[in-house]
N, C-alpha and C positions, 0 to 999 in steps of 0.2 A: 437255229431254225425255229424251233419253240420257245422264244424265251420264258413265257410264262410257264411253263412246264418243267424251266430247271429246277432241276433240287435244291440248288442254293434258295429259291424263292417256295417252294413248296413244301419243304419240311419248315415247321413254324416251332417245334417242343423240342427238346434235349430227349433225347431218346432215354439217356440214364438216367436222369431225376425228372423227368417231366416238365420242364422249367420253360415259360415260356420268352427267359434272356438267352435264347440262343440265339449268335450275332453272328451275321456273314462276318468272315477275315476275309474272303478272296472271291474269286469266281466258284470257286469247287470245294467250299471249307468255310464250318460252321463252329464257333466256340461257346461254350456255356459259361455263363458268368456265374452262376451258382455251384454248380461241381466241376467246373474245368476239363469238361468233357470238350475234345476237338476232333470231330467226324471231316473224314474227307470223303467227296462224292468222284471216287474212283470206276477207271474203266471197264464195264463187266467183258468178260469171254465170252464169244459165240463161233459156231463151226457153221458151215455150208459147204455143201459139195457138190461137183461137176460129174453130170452123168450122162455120156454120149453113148446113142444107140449108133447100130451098123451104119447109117446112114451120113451119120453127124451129128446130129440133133441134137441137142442139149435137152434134157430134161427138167422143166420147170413143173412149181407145184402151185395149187390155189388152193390161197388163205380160208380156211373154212370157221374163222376167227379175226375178232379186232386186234390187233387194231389193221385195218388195211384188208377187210371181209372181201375174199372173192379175187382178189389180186394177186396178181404173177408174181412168184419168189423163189428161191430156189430151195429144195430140201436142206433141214437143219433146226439149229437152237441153241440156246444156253446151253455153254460147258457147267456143268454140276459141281458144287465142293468135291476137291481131291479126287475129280475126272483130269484123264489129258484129253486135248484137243481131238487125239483120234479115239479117242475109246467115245469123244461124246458124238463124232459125226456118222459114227457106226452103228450107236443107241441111236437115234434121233432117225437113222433113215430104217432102220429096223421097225420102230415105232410109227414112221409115219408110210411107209412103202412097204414093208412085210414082205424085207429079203435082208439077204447079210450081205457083207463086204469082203469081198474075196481081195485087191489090193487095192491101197491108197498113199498119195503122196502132195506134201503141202505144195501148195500154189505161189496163194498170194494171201498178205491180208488188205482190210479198208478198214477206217473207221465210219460209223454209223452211230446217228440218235436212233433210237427206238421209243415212238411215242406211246408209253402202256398205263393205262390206268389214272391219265392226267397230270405221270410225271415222264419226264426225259429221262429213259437210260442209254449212258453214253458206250458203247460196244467198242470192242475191237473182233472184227468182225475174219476170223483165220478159212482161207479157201484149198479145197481140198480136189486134186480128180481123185475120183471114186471109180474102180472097176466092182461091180456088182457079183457076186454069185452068183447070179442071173436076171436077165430082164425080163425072161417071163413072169407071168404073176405079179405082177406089181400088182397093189391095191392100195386105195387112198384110204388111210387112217387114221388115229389120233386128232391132230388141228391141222388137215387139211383136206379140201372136198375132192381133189381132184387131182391129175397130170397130162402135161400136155410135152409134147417135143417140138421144138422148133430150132432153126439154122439162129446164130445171136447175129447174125445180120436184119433177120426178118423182126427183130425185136423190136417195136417203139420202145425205147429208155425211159422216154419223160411219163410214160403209163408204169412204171415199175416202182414203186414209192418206196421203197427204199436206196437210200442214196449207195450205199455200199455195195448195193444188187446191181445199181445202175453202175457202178464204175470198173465189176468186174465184166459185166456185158461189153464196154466199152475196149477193156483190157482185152477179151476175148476177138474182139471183130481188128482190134488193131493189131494184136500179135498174129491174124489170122495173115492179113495183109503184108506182113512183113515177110510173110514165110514163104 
């Protein structure tokens, strides 16, 4: 999606020696010809979770942060060093809604680019329903301005700029259909 924003093209120095012979081998892997340092640009973890009110409604959050300011996404983030998947989707909605997680269980995953700071990180992107300790009091926190509920049929996808967001919507409206 980005090419100029792959890491194979963005990092230019050897991270260990500083060395500016560091040469692509591949798509995703850089070697040093000075210290033999060989980096691969491996898939980082991210959590999201599904939060439906009494009605249906899925709860989506706005980015109150780049990249993608002001855009529909679903509550979530980076899993952390020597986080699991659910300890980070628990943190991350605590942090960004200011409630806890009464139960949860894996969905689905996507892979996702995530364009940040002029480089591509490549995610694998793990989905979660989320029952809440409760829906009252939600409040918008941390890196996002806002929440909204909506049915994932009334969703435009192609307004959702994240591909991974767009293909659980999609998995949501077609398993709905099935059922």
């Amino acid at each position: 999606m980005f090419s100029d924003t792959l890491p194979v093209h963005v990092f230019q120095f050897c991270p260990r020696c500083g060395s500016a012979n560091f040469i692509a081998t591949g798509d995703r892997s850089k070697k040093c010809k000075e210290c033999d340092f060989h980096y691969f640009f491996n898939t980082s973890a991210a959590a999201a979770g599904l939060i439906f009110n009494d009605e249906g409604k899925l709860l989506f959050t706005r980015r109150a942060i780049e990249p993608h300011f002001g855009m529909l996404d679903l509550p979530g983030g980076f899993i952390e060093p020597m986080e699991t998947a659910e300890q980070a989707i628990a943190r991350e909605i605590k942090e960004e809604l200011g409630v806890g997680v009464k139960n949860l269980s894996y969905w689905c995953s996507f892979p996702n680019e995530y364009p940040f700071s002029g480089f591509s990180v490549f995610t694998l992107d793990l989905i979660f329903k989320v029952e809440l300790e409760t829906i009252e009091g939600l409040k918008a926190m941390d890196d996002i301005s806002g929440f909204e509920f909506y049915h994932p049929h009334e969703i435009d996808v192609e307004k959702i700029p994240s591909y991974s967001i767009q293909q659980v919507i999609k998995k949501l409206i077609q398993d709905e259909q099935n059922s």
